[in-house]
TIVO-790818 format. One record per atom (N, C-alpha, C, O): residue number from 0; atom name; x, y, z. Coordinates in steps of 0.2 Angstrom, whole numbers. Example, Ala and Ser with C-alpha at 12.3 -4.5 7.8 and 13.67 -1.06 7.14 Angstrom:
2
- pos, site, u, v, w
- 0, N, 66, -28, 39
- 0, CA, 62, -22, 39
- 0, C, 66, -16, 39
- 0, O, 71, -17, 42
- 1, N, 64, -11, 35
- 1, CA, 68, -5, 36
- 1, C, 64, 0, 39
- 1, O, 67, 6, 40
END
This chain:
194
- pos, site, u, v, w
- 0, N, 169, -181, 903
- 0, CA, 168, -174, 904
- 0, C, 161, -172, 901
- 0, O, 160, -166, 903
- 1, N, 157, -174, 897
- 1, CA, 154, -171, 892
- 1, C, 148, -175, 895
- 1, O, 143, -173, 892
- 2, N, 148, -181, 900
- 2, CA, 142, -182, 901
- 2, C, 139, -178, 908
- 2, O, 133, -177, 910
- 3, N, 147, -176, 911
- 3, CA, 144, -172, 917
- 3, C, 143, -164, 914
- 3, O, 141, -160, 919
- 4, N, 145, -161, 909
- 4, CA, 143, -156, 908
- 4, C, 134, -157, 904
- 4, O, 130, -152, 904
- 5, N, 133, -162, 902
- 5, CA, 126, -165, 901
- 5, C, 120, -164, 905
- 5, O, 115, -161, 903
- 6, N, 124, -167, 912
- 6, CA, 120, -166, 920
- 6, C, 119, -163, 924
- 6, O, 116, -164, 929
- 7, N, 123, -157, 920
- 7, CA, 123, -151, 923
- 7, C, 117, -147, 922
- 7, O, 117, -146, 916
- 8, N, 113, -145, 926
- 8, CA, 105, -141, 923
- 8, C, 107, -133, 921
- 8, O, 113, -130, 921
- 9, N, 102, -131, 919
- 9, CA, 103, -122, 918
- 9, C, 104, -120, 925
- 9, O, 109, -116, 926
- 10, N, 99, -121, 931
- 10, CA, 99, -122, 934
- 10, C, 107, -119, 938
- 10, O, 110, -114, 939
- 11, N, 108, -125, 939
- 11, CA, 117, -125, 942
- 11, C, 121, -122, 938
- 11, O, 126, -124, 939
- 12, N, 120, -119, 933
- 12, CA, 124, -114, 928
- 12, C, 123, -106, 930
- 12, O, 127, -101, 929
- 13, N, 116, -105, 932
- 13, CA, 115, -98, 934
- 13, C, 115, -99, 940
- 13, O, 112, -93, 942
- 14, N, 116, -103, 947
- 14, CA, 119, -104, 951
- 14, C, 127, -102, 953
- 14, O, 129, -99, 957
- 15, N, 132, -107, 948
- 15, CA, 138, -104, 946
- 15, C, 138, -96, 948
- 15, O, 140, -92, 952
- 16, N, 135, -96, 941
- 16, CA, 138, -86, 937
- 16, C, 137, -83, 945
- 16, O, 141, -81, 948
- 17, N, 130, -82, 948
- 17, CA, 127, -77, 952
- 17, C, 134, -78, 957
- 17, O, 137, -73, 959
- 18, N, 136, -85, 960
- 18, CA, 142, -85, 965
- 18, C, 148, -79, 963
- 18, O, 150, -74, 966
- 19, N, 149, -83, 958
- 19, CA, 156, -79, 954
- 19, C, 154, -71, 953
- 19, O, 158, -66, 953
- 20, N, 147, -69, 953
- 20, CA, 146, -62, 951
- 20, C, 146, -59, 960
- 20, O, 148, -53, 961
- 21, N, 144, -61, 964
- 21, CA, 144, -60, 971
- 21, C, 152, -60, 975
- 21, O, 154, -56, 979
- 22, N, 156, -64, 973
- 22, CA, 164, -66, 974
- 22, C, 166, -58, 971
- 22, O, 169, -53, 975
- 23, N, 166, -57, 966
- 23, CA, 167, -52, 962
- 23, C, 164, -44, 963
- 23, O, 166, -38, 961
- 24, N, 159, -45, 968
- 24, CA, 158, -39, 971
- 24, C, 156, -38, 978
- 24, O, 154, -33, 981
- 25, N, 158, -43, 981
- 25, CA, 162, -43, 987
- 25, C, 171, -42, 987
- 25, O, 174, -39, 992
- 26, N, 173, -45, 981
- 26, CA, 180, -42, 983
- 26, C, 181, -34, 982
- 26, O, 184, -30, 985
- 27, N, 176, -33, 976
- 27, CA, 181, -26, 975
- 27, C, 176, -21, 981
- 27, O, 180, -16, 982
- 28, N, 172, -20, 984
- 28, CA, 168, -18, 989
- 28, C, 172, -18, 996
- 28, O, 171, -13, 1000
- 29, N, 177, -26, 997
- 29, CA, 180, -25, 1003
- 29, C, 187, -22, 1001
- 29, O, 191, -22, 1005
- 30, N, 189, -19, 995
- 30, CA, 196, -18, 995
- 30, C, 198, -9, 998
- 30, O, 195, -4, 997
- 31, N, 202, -10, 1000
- 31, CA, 203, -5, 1006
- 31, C, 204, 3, 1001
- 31, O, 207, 4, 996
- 32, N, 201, 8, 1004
- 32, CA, 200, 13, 1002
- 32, C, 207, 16, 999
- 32, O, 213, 12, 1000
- 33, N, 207, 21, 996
- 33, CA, 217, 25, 993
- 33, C, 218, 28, 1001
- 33, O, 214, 30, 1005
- 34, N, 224, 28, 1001
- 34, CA, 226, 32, 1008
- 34, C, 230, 41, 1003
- 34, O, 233, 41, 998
- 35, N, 227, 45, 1008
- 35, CA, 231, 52, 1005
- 35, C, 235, 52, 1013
- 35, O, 233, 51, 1019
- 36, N, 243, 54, 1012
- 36, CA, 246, 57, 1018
- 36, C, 243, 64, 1019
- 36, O, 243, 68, 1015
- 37, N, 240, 63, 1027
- 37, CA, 239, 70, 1029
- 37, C, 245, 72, 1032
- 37, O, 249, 68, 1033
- 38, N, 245, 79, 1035
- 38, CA, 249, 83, 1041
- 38, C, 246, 82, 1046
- 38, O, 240, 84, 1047
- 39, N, 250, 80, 1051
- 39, CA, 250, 80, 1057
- 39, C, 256, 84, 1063
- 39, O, 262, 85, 1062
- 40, N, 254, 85, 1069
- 40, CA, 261, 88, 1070
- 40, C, 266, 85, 1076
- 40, O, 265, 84, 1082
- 41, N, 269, 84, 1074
- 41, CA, 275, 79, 1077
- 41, C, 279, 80, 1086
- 41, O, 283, 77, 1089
- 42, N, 275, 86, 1087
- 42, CA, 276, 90, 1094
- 42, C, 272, 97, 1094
- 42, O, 270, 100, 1089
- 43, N, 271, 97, 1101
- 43, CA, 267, 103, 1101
- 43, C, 269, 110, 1098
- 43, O, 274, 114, 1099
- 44, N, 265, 111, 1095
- 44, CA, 265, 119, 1088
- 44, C, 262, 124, 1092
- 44, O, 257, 125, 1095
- 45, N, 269, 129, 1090
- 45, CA, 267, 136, 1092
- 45, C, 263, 141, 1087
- 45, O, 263, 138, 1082
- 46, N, 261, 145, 1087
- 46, CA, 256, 151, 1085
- 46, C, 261, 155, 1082
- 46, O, 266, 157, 1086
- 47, N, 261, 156, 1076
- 47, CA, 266, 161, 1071
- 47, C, 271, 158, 1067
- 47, O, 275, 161, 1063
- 48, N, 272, 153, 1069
- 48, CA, 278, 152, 1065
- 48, C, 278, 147, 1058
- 48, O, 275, 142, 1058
- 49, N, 282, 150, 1053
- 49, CA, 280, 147, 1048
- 49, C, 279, 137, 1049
- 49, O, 282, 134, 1053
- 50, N, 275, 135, 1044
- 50, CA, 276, 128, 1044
- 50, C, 282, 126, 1040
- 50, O, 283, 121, 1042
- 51, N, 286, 128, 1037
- 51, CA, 292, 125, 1035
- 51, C, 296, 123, 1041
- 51, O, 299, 118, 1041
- 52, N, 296, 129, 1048
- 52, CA, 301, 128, 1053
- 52, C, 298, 123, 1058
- 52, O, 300, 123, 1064
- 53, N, 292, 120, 1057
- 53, CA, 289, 119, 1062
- 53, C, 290, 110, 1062
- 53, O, 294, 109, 1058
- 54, N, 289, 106, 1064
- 54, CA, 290, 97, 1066
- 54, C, 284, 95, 1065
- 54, O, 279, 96, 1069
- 55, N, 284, 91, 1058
- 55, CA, 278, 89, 1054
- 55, C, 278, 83, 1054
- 55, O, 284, 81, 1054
- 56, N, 273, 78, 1054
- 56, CA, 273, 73, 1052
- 56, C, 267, 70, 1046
- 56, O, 262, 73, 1046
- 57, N, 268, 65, 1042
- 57, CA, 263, 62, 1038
- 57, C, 261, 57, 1040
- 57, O, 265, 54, 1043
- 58, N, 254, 53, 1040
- 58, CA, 250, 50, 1042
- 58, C, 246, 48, 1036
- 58, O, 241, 52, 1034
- 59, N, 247, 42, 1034
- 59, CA, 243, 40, 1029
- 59, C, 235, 40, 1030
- 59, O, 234, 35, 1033
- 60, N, 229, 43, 1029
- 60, CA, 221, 39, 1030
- 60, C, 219, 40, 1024
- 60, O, 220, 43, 1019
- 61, N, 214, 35, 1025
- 61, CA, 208, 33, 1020
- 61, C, 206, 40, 1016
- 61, O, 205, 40, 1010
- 62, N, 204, 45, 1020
- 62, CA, 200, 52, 1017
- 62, C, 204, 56, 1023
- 62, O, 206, 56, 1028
- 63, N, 204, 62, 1018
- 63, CA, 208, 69, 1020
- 63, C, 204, 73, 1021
- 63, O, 207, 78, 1022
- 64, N, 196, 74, 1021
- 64, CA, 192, 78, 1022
- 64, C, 194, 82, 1026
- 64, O, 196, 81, 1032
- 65, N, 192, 90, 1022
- 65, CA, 195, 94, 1030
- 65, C, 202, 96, 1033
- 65, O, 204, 101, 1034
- 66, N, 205, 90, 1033
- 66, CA, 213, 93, 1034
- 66, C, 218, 92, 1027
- 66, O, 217, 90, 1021
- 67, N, 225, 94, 1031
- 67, CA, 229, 98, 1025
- 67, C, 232, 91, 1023
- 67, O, 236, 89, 1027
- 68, N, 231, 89, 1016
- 68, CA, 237, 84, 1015
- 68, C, 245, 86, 1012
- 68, O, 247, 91, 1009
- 69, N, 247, 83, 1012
- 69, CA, 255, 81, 1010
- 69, C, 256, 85, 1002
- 69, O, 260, 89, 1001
- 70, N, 251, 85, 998
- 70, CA, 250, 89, 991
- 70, C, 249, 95, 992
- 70, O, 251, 99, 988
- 71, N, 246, 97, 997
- 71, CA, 243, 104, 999
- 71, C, 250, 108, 1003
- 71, O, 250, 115, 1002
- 72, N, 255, 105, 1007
- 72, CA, 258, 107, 1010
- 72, C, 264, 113, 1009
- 72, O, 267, 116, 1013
- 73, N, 265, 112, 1001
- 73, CA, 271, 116, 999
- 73, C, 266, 121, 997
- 73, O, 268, 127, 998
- 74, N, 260, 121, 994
- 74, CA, 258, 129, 995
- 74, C, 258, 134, 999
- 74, O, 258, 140, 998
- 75, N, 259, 130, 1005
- 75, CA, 256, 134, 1012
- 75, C, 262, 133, 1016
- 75, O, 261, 132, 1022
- 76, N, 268, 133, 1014
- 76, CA, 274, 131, 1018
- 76, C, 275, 139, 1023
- 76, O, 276, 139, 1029
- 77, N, 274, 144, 1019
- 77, CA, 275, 149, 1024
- 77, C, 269, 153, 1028
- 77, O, 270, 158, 1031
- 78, N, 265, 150, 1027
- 78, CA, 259, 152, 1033
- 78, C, 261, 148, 1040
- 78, O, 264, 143, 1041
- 79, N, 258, 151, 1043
- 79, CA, 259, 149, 1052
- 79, C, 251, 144, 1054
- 79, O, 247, 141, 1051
- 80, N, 252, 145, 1059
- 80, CA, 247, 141, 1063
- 80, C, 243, 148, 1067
- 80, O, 246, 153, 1070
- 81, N, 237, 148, 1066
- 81, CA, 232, 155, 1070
- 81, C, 234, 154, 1078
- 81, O, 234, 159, 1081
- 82, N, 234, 148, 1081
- 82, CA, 234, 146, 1087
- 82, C, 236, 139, 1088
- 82, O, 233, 135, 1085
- 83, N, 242, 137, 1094
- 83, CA, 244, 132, 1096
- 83, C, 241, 127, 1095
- 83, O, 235, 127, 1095
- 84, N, 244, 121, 1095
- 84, CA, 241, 113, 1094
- 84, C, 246, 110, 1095
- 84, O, 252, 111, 1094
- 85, N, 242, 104, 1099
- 85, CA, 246, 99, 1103
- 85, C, 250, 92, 1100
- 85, O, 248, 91, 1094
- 86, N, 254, 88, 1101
- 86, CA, 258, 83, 1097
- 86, C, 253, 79, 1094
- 86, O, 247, 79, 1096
- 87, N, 254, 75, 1089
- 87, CA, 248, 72, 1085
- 87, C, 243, 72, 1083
- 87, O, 239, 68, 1081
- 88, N, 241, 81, 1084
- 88, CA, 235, 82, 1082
- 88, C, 235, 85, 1074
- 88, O, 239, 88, 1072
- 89, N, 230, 82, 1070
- 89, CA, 229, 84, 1061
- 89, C, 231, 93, 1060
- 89, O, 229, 98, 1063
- 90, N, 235, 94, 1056
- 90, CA, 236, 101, 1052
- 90, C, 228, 105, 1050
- 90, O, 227, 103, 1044
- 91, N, 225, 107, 1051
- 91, CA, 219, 109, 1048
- 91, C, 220, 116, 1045
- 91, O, 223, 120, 1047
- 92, N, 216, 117, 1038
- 92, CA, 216, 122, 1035
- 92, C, 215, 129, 1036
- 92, O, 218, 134, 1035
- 93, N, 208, 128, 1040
- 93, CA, 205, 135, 1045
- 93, C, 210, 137, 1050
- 93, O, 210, 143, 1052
- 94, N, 216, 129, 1053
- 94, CA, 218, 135, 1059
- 94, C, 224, 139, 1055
- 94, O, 227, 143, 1058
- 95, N, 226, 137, 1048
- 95, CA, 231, 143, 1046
- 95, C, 231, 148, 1043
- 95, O, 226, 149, 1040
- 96, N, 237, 153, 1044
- 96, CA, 233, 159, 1043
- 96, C, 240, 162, 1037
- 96, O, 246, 161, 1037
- 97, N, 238, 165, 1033
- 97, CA, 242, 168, 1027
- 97, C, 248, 174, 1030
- 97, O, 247, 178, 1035
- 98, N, 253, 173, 1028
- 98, CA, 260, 175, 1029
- 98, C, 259, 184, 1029
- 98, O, 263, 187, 1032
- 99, N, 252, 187, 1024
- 99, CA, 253, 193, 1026
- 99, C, 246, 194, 1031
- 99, O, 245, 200, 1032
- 100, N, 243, 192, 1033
- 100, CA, 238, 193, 1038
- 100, C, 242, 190, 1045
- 100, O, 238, 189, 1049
- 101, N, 250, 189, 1047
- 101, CA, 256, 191, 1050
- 101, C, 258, 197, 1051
- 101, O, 260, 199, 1056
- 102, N, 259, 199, 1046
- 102, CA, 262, 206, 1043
- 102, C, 255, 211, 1047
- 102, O, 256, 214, 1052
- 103, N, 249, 211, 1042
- 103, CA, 244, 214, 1041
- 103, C, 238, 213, 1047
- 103, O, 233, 212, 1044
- 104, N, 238, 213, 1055
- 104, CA, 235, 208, 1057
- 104, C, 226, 210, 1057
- 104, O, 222, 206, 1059
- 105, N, 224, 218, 1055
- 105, CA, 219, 220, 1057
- 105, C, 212, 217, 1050
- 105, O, 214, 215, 1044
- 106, N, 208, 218, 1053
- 106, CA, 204, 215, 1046
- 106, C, 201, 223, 1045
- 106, O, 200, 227, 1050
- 107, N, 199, 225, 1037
- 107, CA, 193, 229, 1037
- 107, C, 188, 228, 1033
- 107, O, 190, 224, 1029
- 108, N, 181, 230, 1032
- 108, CA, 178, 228, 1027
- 108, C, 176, 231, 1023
- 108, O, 177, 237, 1025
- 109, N, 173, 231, 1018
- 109, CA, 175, 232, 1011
- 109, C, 169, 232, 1005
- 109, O, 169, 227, 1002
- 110, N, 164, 236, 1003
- 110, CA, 161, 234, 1001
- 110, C, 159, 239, 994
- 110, O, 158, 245, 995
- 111, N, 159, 237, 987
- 111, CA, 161, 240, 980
- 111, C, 157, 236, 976
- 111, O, 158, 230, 975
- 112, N, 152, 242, 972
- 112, CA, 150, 239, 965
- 112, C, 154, 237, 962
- 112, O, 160, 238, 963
- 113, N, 151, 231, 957
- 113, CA, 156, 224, 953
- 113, C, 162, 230, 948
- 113, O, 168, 229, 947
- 114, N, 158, 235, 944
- 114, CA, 158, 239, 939
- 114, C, 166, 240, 944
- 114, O, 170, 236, 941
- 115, N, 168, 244, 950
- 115, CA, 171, 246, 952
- 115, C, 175, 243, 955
- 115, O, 179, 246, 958
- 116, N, 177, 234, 955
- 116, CA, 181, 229, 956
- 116, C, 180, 224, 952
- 116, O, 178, 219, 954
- 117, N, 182, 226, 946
- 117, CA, 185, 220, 942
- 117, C, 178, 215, 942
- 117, O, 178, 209, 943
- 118, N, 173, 217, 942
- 118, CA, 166, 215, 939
- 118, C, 166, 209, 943
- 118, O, 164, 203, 941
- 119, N, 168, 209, 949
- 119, CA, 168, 205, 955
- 119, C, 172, 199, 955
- 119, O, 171, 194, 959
- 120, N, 178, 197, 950
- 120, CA, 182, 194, 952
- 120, C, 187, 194, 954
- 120, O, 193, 197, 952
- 121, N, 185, 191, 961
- 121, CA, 189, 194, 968
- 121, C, 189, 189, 970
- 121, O, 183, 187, 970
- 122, N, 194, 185, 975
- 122, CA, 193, 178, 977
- 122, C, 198, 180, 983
- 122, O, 202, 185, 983
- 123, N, 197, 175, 989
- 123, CA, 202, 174, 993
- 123, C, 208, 173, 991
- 123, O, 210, 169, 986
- 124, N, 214, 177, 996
- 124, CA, 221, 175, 993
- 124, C, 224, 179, 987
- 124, O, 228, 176, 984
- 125, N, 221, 185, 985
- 125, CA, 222, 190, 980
- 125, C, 223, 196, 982
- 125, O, 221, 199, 987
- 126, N, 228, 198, 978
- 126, CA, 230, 205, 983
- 126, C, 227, 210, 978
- 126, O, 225, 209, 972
- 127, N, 226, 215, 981
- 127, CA, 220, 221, 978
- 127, C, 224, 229, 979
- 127, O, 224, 230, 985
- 128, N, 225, 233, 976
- 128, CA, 227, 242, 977
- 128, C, 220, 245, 976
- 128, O, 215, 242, 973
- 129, N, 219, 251, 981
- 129, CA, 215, 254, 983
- 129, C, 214, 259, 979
- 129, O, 217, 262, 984
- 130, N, 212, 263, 975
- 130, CA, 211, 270, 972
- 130, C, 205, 274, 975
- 130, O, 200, 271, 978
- 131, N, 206, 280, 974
- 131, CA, 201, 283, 977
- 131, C, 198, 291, 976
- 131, O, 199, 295, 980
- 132, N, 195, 291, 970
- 132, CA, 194, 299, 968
- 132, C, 189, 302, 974
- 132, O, 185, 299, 978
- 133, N, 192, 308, 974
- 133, CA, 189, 312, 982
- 133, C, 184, 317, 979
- 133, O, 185, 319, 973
- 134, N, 178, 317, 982
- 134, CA, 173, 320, 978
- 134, C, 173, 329, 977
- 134, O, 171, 333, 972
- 135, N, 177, 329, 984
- 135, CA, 180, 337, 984
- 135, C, 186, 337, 980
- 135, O, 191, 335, 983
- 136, N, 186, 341, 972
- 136, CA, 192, 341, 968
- 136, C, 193, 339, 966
- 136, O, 199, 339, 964
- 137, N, 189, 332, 962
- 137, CA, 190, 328, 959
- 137, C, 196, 324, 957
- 137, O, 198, 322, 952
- 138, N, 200, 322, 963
- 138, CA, 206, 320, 960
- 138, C, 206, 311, 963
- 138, O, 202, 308, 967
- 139, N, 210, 310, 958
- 139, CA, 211, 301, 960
- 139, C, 217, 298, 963
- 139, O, 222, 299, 960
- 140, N, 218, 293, 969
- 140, CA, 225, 294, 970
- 140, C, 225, 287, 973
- 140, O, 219, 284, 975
- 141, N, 230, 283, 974
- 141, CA, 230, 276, 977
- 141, C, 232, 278, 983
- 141, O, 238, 281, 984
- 142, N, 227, 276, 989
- 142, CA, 229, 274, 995
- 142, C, 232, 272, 999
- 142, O, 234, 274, 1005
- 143, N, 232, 264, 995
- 143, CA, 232, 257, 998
- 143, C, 236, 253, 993
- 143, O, 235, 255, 987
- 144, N, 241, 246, 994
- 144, CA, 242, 244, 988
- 144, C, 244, 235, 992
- 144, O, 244, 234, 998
- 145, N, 244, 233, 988
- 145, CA, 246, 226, 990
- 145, C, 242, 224, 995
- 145, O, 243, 221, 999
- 146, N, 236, 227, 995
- 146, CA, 230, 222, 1003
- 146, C, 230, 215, 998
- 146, O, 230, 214, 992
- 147, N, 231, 211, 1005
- 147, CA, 227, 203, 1005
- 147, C, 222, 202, 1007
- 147, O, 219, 203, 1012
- 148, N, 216, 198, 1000
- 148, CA, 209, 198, 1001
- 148, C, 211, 191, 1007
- 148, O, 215, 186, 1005
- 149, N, 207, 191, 1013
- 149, CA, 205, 186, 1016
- 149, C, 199, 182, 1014
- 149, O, 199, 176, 1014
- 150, N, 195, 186, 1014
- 150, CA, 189, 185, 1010
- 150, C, 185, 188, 1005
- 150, O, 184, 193, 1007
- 151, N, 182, 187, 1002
- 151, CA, 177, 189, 995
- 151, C, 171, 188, 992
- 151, O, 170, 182, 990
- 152, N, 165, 191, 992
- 152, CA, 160, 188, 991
- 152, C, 155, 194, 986
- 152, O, 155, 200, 986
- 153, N, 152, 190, 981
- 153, CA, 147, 196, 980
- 153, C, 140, 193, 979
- 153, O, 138, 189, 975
- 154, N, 138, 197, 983
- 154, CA, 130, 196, 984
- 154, C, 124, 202, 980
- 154, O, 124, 208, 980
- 155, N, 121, 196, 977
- 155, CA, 116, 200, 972
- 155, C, 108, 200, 976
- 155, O, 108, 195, 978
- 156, N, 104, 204, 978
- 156, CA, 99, 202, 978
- 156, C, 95, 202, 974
- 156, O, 91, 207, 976
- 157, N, 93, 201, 967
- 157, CA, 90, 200, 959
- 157, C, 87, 205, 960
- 157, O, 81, 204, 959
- 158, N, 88, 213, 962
- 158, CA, 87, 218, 957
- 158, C, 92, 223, 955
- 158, O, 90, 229, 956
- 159, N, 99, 220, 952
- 159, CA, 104, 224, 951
- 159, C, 106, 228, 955
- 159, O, 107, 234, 955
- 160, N, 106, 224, 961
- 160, CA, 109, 232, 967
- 160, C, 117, 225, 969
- 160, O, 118, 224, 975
- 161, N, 121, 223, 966
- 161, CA, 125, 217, 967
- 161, C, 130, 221, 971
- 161, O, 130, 226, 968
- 162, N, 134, 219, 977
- 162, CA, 140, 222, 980
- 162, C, 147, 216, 980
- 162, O, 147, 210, 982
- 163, N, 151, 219, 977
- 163, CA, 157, 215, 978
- 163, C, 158, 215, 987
- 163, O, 158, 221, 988
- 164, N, 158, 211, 993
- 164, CA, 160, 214, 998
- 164, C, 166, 209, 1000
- 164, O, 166, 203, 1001
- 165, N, 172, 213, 1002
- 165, CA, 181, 210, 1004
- 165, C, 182, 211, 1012
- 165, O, 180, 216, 1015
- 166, N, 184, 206, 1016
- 166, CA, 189, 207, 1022
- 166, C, 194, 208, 1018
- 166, O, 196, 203, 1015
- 167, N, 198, 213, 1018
- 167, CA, 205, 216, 1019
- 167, C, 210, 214, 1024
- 167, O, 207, 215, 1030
- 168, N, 216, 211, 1026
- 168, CA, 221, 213, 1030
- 168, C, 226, 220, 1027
- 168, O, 229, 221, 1022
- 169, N, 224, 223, 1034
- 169, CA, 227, 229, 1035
- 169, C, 231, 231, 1040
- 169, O, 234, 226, 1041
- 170, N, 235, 236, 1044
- 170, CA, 237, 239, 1048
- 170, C, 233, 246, 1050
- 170, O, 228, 248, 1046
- 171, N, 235, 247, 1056
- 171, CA, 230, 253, 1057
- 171, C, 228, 258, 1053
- 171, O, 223, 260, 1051
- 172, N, 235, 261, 1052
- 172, CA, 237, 267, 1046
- 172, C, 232, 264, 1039
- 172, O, 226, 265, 1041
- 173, N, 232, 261, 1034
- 173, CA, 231, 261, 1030
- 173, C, 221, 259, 1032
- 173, O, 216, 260, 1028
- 174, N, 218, 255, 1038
- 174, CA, 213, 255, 1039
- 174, C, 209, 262, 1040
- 174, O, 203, 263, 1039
- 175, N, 213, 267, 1042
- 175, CA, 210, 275, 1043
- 175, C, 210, 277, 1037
- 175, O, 204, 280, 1037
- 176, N, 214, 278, 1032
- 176, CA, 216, 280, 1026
- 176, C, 208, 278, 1020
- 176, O, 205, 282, 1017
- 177, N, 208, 270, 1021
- 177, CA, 200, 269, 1020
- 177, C, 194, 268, 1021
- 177, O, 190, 266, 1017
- 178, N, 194, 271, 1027
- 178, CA, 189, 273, 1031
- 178, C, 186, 280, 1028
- 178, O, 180, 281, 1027
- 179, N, 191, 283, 1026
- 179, CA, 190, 291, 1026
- 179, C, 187, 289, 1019
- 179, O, 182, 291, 1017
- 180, N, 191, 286, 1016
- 180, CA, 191, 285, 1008
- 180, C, 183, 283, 1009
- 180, O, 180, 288, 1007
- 181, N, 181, 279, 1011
- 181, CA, 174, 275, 1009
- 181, C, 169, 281, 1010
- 181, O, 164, 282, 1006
- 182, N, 169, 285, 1016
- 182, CA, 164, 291, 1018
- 182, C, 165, 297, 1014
- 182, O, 160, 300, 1013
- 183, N, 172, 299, 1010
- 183, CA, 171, 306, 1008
- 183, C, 176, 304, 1000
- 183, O, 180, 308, 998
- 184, N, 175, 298, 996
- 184, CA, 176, 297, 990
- 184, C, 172, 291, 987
- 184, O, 168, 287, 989
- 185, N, 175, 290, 982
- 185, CA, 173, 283, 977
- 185, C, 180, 279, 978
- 185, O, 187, 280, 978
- 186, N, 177, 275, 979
- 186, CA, 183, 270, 980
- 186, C, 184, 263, 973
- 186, O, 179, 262, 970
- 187, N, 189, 261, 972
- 187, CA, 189, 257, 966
- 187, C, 195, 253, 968
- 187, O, 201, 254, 971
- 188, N, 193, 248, 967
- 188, CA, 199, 242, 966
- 188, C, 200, 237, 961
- 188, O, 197, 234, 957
- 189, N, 208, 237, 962
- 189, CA, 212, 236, 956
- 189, C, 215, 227, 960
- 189, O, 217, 226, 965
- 190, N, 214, 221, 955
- 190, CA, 218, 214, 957
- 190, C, 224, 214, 955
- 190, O, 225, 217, 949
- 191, N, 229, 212, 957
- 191, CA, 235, 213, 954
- 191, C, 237, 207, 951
- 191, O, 237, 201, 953
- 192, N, 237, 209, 947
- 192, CA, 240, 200, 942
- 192, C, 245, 196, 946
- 192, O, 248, 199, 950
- 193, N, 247, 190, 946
- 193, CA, 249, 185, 949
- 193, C, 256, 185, 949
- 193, O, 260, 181, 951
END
């Protein structure tokens, strides 16, 4: 044994390692991605109806990009589907729609110094009450209560002119009520705690 480890050059020794270093990164290279179970739907899916009542399937893939996985699922048990989809096709996040924009179908939009909403922490999926002192008589009174932010955003252009601006879901009644509010008061919004 010692005379064939003798015979052996450096050569064929950093031959060896380089193999074993390629073997070694070839395996883990080819070793198959994690699978996340997505949602899929296990027959054709109607519009409105919660996903708890609806015929779900899991499907394991490599990446979840985009659609709704198996983790994600019980948050959103009681939102529906915005619009039909056919058997086996992926659960996607965009087509569901939150359980009060059901209730609430109309959008309005919304636009309020930071100072005047909660210094712009306002996120999708927060519900917001409406106040609104009237310039005539000075009085302050809440309008609106429990809106659902669909969306949120506030845009600065760097010279302190920043607006919080919201899609609301509404109904008609309460989208007139703010309508009037924005043109002939101060409007202020209130996040309701969790």
């Amino acid at each position: 044994m010692k005379d064939l480890l003798e015979r052996v050059d450096r050569r064929t020794w950093l031959g060896i390692a380089l193999a074993a270093i390629a073997a070694f990164l070839t395996l883990s290279m080819s070793r198959p991605a994690p699978t996340v179970n997505v949602v899929f739907a296990g027959e054709d899916l109607p519009a409105g109806v919660a996903l708890s009542d609806l015929a779900l399937e899991m499907k394991p893939l490599p990446a979840s990009f985009g659609m709704l996985s198996e983790d994600d699922l019980t948050s959103v048990r009681d939102w529906s589907l915005a619009e039909p989809i056919g058997a086996d096709e992926p659960i996607l996040p965009s087509l569901l729609r939150a359980p009060a924009l059901a209730d609430n179908p109309d959008l309005f939009a919304i636009s309020v110094d930071p100072a005047h909403a909660v210094l712009g922490r306002i996120s999708a999926g927060d519900f917001v009450d409406i106040y609104v002192t009237w310039r005539t008589g000075d009085t302050t009174q809440r309008i609106a209560d429990n809106l659902y932010v669909v969306e949120a955003r506030t845009d600065d252009d760097g010279f302190g002119d920043a607006q919080v601006q919201m899609l609301l879901a509404v109904d008609r009644d309460r989208a007139e009520l703010l309508a009037n509010a924005v043109r002939t008061g101060d409007v202020d919004v209130v996040k309701r705690a969790p």
